[in-house]
C-alpha positions as CSV (number, residue, x, y, z in Angstrom):
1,X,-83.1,-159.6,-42.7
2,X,-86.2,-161.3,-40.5
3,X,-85.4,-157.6,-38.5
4,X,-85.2,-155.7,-41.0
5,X,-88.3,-156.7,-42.5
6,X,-90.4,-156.1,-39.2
7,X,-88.7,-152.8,-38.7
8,X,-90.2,-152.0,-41.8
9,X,-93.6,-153.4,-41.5
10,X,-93.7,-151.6,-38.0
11,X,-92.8,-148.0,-39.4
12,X,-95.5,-149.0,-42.5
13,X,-98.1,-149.3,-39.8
14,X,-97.3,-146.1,-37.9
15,X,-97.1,-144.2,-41.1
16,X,-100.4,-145.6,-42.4
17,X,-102.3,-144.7,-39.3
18,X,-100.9,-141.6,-38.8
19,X,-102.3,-140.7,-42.5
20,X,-105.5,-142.2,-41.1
21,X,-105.8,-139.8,-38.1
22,X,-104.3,-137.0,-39.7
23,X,-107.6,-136.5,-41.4
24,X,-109.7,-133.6,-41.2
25,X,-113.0,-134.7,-38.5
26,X,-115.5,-134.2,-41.2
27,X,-114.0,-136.8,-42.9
28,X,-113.5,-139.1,-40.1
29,X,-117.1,-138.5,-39.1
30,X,-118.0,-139.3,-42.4
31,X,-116.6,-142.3,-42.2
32,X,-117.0,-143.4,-39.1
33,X,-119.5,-141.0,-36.7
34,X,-120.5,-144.0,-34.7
35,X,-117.6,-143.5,-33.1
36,X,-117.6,-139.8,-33.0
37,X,-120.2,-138.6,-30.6
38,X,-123.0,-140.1,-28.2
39,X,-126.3,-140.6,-29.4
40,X,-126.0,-140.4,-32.9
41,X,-128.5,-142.9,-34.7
42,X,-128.4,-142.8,-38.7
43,X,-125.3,-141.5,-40.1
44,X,-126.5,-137.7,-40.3
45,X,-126.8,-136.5,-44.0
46,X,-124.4,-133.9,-44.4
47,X,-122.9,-132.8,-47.9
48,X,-120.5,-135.4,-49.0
49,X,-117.1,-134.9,-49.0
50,X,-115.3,-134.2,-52.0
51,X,-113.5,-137.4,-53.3
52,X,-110.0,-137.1,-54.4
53,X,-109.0,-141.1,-53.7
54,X,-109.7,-144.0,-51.1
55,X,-109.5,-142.9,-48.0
56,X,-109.7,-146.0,-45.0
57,X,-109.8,-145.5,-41.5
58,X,-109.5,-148.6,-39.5
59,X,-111.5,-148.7,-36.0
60,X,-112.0,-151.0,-32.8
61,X,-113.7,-152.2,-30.3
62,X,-112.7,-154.2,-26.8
63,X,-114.8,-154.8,-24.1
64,X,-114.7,-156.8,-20.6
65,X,-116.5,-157.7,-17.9
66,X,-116.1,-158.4,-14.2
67,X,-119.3,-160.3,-13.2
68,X,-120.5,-160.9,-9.7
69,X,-124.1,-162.5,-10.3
70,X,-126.3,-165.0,-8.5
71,X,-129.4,-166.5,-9.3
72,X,-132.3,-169.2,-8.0
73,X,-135.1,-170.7,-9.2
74,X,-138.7,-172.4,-8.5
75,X,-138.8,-174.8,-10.7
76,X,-138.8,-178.2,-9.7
77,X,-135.2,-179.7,-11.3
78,X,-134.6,-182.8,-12.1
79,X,-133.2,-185.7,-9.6
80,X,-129.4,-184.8,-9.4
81,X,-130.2,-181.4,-11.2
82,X,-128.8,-177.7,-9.9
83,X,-128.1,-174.8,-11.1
84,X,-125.0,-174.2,-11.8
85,X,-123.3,-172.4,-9.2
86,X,-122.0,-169.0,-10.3
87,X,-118.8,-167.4,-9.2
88,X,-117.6,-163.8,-9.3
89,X,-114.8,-163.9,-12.2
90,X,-114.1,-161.8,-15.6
91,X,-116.0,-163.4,-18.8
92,X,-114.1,-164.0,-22.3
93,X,-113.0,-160.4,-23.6
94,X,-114.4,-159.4,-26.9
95,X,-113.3,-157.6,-29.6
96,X,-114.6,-156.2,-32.6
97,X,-112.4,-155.0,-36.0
98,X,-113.9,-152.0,-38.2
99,X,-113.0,-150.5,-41.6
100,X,-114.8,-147.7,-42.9
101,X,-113.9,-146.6,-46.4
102,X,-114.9,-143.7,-48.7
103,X,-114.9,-145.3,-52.0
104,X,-116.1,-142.2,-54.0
105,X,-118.3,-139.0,-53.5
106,X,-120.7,-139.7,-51.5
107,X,-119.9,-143.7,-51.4
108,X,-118.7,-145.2,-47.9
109,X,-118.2,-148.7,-47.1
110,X,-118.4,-150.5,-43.4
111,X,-117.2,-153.7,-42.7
112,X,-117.2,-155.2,-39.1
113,X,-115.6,-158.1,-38.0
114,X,-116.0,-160.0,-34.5
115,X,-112.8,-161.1,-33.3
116,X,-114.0,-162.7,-30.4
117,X,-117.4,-163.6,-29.2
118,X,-119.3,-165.3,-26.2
119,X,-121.1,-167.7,-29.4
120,X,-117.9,-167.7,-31.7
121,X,-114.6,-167.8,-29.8
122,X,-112.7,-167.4,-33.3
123,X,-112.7,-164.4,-35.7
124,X,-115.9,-164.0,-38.5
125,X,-117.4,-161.5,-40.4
126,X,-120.3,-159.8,-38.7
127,X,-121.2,-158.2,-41.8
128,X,-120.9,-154.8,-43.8
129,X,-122.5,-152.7,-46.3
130,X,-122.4,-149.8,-48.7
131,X,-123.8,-146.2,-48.5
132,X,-124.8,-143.8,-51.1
133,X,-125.4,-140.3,-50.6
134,X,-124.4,-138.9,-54.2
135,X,-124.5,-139.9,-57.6
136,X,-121.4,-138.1,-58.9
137,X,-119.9,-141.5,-59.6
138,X,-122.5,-142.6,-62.0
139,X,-122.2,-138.8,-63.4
140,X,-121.5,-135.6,-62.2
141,X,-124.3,-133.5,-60.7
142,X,-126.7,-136.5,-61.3
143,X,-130.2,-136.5,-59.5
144,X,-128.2,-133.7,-57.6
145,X,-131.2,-132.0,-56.1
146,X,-133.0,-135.7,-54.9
147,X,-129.5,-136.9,-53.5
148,X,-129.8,-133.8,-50.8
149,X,-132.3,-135.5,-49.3
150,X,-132.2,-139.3,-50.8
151,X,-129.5,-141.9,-49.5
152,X,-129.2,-145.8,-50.4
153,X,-128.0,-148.3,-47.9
154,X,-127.3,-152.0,-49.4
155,X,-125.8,-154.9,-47.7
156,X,-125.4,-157.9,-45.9
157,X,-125.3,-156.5,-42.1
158,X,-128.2,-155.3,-39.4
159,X,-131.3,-154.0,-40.6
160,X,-132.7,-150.5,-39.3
161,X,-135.8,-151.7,-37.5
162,X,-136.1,-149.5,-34.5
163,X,-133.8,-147.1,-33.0
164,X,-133.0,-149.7,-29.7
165,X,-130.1,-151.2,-31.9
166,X,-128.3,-148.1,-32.2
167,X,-128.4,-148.2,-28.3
168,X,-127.4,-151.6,-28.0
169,X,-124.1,-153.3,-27.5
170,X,-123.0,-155.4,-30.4
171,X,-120.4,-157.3,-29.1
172,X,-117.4,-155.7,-27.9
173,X,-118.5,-152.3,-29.7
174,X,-120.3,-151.0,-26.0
175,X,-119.6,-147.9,-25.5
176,X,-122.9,-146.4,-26.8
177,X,-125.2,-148.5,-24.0
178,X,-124.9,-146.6,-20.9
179,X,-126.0,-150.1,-19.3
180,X,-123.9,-153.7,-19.4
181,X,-126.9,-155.6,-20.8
182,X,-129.7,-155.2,-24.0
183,X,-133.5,-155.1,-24.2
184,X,-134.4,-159.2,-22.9
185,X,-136.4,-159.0,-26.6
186,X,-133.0,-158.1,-28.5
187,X,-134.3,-157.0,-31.8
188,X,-131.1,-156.8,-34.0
189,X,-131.0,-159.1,-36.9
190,X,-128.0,-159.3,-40.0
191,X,-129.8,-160.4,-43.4
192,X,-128.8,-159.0,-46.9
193,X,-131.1,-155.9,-47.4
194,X,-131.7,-153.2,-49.5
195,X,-132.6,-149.8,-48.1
196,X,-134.2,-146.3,-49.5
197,X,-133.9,-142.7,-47.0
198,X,-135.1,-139.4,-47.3
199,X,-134.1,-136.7,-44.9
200,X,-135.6,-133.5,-44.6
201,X,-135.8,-130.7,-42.3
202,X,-135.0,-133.3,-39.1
203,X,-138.1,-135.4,-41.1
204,X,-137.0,-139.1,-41.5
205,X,-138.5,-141.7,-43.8
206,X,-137.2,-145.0,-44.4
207,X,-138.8,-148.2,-46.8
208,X,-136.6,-151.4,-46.8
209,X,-136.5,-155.2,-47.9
210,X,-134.7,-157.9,-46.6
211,X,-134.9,-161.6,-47.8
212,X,-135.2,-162.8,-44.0
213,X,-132.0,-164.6,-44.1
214,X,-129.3,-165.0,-41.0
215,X,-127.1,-167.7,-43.1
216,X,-127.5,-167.5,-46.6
217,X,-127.6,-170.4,-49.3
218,X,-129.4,-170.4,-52.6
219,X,-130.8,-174.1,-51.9
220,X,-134.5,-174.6,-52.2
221,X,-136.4,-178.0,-50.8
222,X,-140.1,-179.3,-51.5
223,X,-140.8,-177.7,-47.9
224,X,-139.3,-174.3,-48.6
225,X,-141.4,-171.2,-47.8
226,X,-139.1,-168.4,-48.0
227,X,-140.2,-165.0,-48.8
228,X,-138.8,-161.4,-48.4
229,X,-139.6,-159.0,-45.1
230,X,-141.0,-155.2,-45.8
231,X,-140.2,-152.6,-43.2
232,X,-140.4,-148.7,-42.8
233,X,-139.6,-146.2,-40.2
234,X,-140.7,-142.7,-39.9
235,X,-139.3,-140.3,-37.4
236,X,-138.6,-136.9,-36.7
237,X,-135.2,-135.6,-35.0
238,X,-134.6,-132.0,-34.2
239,X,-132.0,-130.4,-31.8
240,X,-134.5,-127.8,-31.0
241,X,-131.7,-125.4,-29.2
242,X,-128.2,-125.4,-27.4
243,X,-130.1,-127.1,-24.6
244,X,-133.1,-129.2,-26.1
245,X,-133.1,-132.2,-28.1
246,X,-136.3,-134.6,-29.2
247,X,-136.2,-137.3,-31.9
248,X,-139.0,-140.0,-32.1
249,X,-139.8,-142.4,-34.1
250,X,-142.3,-145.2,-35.7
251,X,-141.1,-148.5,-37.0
252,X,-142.7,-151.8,-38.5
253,X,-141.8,-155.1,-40.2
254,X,-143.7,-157.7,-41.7
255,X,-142.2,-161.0,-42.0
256,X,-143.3,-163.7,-44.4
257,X,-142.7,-167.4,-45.2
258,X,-142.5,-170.2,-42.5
259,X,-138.9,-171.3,-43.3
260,X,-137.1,-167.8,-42.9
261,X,-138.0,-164.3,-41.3
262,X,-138.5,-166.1,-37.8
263,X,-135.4,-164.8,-35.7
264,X,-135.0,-161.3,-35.0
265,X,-134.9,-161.6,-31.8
266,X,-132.4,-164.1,-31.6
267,X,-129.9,-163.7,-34.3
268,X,-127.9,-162.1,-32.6
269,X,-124.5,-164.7,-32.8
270,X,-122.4,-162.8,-30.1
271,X,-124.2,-163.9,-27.0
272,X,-125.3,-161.7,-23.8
273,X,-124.4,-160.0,-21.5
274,X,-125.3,-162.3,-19.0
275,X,-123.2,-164.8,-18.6
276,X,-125.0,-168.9,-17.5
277,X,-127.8,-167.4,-15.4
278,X,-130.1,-170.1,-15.0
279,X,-128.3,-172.3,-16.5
280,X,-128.7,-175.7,-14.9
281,X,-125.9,-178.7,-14.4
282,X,-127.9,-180.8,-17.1
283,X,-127.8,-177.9,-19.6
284,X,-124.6,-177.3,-21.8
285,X,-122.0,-174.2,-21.3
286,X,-119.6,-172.2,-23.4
287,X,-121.0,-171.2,-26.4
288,X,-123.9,-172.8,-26.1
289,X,-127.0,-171.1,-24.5
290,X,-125.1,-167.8,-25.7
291,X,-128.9,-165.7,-25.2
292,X,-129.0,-166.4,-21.3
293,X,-131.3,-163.5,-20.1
294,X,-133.0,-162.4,-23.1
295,X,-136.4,-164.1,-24.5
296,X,-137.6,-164.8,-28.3
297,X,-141.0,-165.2,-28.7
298,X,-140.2,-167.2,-32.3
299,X,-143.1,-166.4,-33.7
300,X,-143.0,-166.4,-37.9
301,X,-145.8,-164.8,-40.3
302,X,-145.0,-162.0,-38.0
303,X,-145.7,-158.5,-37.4
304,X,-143.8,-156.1,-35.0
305,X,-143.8,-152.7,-34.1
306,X,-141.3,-150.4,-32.3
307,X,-141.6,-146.7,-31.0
308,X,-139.1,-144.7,-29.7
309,X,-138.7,-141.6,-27.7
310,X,-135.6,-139.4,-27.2
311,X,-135.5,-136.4,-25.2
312,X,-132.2,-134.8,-23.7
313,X,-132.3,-131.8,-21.7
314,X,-129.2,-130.4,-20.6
315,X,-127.4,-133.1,-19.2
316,X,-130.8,-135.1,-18.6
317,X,-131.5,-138.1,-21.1
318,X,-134.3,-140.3,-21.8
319,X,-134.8,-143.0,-23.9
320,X,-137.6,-145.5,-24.3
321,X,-138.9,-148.5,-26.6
322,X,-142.7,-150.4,-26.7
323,X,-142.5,-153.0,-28.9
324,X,-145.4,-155.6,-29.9
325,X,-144.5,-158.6,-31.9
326,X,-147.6,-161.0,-33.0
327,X,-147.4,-163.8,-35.2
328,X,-147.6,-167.6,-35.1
329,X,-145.0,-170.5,-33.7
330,X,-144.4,-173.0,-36.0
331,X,-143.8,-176.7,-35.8
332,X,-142.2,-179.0,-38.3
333,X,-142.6,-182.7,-38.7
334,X,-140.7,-184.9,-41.8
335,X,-139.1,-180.9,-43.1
336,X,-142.6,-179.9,-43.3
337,X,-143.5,-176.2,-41.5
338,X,-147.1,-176.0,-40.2
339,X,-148.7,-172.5,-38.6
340,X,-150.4,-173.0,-35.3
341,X,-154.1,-172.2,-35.3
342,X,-154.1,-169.2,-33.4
343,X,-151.4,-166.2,-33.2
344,X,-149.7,-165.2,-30.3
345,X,-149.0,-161.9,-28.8
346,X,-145.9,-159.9,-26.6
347,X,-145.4,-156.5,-25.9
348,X,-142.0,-154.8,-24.3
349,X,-141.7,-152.1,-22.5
350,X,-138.1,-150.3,-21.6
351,X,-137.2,-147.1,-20.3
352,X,-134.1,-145.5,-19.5
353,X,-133.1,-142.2,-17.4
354,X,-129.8,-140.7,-17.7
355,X,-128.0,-137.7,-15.8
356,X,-124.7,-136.8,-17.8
357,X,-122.8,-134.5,-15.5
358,X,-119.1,-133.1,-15.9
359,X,-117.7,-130.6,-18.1
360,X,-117.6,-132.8,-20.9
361,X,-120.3,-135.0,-19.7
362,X,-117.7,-137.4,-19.3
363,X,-119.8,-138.9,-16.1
364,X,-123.6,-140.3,-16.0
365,X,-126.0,-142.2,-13.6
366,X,-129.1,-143.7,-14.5
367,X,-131.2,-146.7,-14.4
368,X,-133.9,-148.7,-16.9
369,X,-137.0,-150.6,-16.7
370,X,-137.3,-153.3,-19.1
371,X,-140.5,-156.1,-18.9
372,X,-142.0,-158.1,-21.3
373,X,-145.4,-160.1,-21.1
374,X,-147.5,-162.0,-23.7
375,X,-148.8,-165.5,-25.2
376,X,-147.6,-167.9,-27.9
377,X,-151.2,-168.2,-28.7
378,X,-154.4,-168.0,-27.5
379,X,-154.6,-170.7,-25.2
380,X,-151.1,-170.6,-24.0
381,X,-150.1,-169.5,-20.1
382,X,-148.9,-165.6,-19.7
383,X,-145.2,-165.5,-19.2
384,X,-143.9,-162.0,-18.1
385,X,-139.7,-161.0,-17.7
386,X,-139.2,-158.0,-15.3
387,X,-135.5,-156.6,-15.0
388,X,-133.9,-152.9,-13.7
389,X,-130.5,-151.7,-13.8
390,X,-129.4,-148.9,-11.9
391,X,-125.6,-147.8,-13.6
392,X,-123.0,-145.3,-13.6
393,X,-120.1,-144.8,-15.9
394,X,-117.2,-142.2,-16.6
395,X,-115.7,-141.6,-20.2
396,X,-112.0,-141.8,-18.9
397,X,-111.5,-140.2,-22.9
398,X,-114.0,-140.0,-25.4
399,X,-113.0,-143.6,-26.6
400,X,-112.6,-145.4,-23.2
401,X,-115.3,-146.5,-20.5
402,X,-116.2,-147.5,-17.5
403,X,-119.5,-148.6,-16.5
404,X,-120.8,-150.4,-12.7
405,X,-124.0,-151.6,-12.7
406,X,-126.3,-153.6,-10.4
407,X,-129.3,-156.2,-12.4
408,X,-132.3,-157.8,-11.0
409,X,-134.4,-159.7,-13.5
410,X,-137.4,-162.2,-12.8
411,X,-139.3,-164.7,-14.3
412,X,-143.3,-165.1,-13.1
413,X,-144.2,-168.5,-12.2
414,X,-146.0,-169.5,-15.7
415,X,-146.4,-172.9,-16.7
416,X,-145.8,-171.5,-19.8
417,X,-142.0,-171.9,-18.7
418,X,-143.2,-175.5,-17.5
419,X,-142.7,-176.3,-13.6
420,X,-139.7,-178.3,-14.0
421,X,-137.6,-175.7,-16.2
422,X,-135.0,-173.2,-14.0
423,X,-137.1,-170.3,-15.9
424,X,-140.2,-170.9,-13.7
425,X,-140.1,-167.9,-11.0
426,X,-136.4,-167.6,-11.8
427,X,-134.4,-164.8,-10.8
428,X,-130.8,-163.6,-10.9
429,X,-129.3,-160.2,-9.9
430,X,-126.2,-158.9,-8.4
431,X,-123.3,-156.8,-9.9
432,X,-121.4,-156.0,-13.7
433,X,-118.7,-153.8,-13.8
434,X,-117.4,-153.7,-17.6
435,X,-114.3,-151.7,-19.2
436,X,-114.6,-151.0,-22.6
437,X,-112.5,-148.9,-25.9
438,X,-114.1,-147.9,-28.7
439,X,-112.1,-145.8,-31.7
């Protein structure tokens, strides 16, 4: 009977995907175009599909590395103190789990799921949200000529602050970042949010509210200062022929309240790329110090701006990002948050160059530039983070890639780092070759 039963459960799951991929493209686009194509940022607005019941298509992601770094410092350790010494092994696969459903005309549902994760070894909910493109559900033929233009996004999942996070890797989904690591100022942030579009003639304008949250609780103290983050993005995005492509695009957010709204550049609860570099023997491992390589400024009360270009020529593809972030550290004594007196100030810079090549421009080499340099306040030392990849990568299928690529990335000898910390004129560099499936 045992068997029979997972016989049956076995031909249930064939059956059931099979329905899945037997849809027609627009659909699965519509549900799920992040998978579809390169370089697609929001989902495009396209006329919704008609509805005629659920539809769910179930996704994935898997990703691994080989990684063959080294790295040395300046700093003056402590007695007994090293860095750790750093061999040339794989890192802990990871794996994401999608479902994209299409709940009614015009509605669609995401929902991702992190199996596996440098931070969390064990399965959790990355988050998810809902998207609204018509109001037939409500009525037919509602608001019918705004809704060709207007869309509603509201969830619990990554807010659309710059167009670096469409770029990025988020955990095991990699297969849209041409390079093995992110921007060392990772701007990618999950709060619940509440989000209004309007599209129109390759125009793009964006207004959205967050409440500045990464964990979420309902519990206020005496010392409690949380309040709601603002942020907007206006771009424009034309395929301007068969050959020519240009999209760019303004962003901002204001954070507020000295309790919440300080981590957007470290929420990010998968981890890097980079695996213990410059991690000393005194620090702790696993999936602790999960943001090796990157740098948050931390600042709260904070203002940030992000502008990005996209140009593709033929095969030829660039892509850049200056961001400047200013706002004030905060120290709290007894539960009690207190601004520093004076703001503090960093600006990143990226660039990346990509030749696609092939008939399908299944193949692509390229490098990026990616520095940061700024203050935590006005008194404070300049610290500056230099790092350039040089990659390649071949698209074995649409949904399976290969990418080699060679870091270097430096730290300036700031005693903003202090003497004694592994960061101060730190380097590391050497070689990532990562395999990853994406459907």
């Amino acid at each position: 009977m045992k068997t029979l039963w997972i016989k049956a459960a076995v031909l249930s799951t064939v059956l059931v995907s099979t329905a899945f991929y037997a849809q027609e493209t627009k659909m699965r686009d519509y549900l799920a175009p992040e998978k579809s194509t390169r370089n697609i940022f929001e989902d495009p607005k396209v006329e919704a599909p008609e509805y005629d019941g659920v539809k769910v298509v179930v996704g994935g992601d898997f990703a691994l590395q080989f990684q063959a770094l080294e790295h040395s410092t300046k700093g003056t350790l402590a007695t007994g103190v090293t860095l750790n010494p750093m061999g040339k092994d794989f890192n802990l696969p990871t794996a994401n789990l999608d479902i994209n459903a299409y709940l009614a005309k015009g509605v669609k549902m995401h929902l991702r799921t992190y199996l596996s994760a440098r931070h969390h070894n064990e399965a959790w909910v990355k988050g998810g949200y809902i998207q609204i493109d018509n109001l037939d559900f409500i009525s037919k033929g509602l608001l019918e000529g705004l809704m060709k233009n207007v869309r509603v996004k509201v969830g619990m999942d990554e807010i659309n602050y710059g167009d670096s996070h469409f770029r990025r890797s988020d955990n095991a989904e990699t297969i849209n970042n041409a390079f093995v690591g992110n921007n060392i100022m990772d701007s990618f942030t999950t709060q619940a949010f509440g989000e209004v579009y309007y599209h129109k003639d390759g125009f793009l304008g964006m207004v959205g509210v967050s409440n500045g949250k990464l964990n979420q609780s309902v519990v206020n103290t005496a010392t409690s200062d949380n309040k709601p983050s603002l942020y907007a993005k206006l771009g424009y995005d034309k395929q301007v022929n068969s050959d020519l492509r240009v999209r760019l695009t303004g962003s901002i957010l204001k954070t507020n309240g000295l309790t919440t709204n300080g981590k957007l550049y470290s929420d990010d609860r998968a981890g890097s790329r980079y695996y213990y570099v410059l991690l000393t023997t005194a620090d702790t491992t696993g999936t602790t110090n999960q943001a090796t390589g990157r740098f948050n400024p931390g600042f709260y009360d904070m203002t940030a701006i992000q502008i990005n270009p996209f140009i593709k020529y033929q095969g030829l593809e660039f892509f850049g990002t200056f961001e400047n972030a200013s706002g004030y550290k905060v120290t709290t004594v007894a539960g009690v948050p207190t601004k520093a007196a004076t703001s503090g100030n960093y600006t990143q810079y990226a660039g990346e160059l990509l030749y696609r090549f092939g008939n399908k421009e299944q193949f692509y080499v390229g490098g990026k530039y990616n520095a940061i340099n700024g203050k935590d306040n006005d008194t404070a030392a300049e610290r500056k983070i230099t790092r350039y990849n040089l990659a390649g990568g071949w698209f074995l299928t649409k949904n399976v890639l290969a990418k080699l690529e060679y870091v270097n990335q430096k730290y300036n000898e700031s005693t903003a780092w202090g003497t004694n910390s592994a960061l101060y004129g730190g380097k590391f560099n050497g070689v990532m070759l990562e395999a990853t499936i994406g459907f």
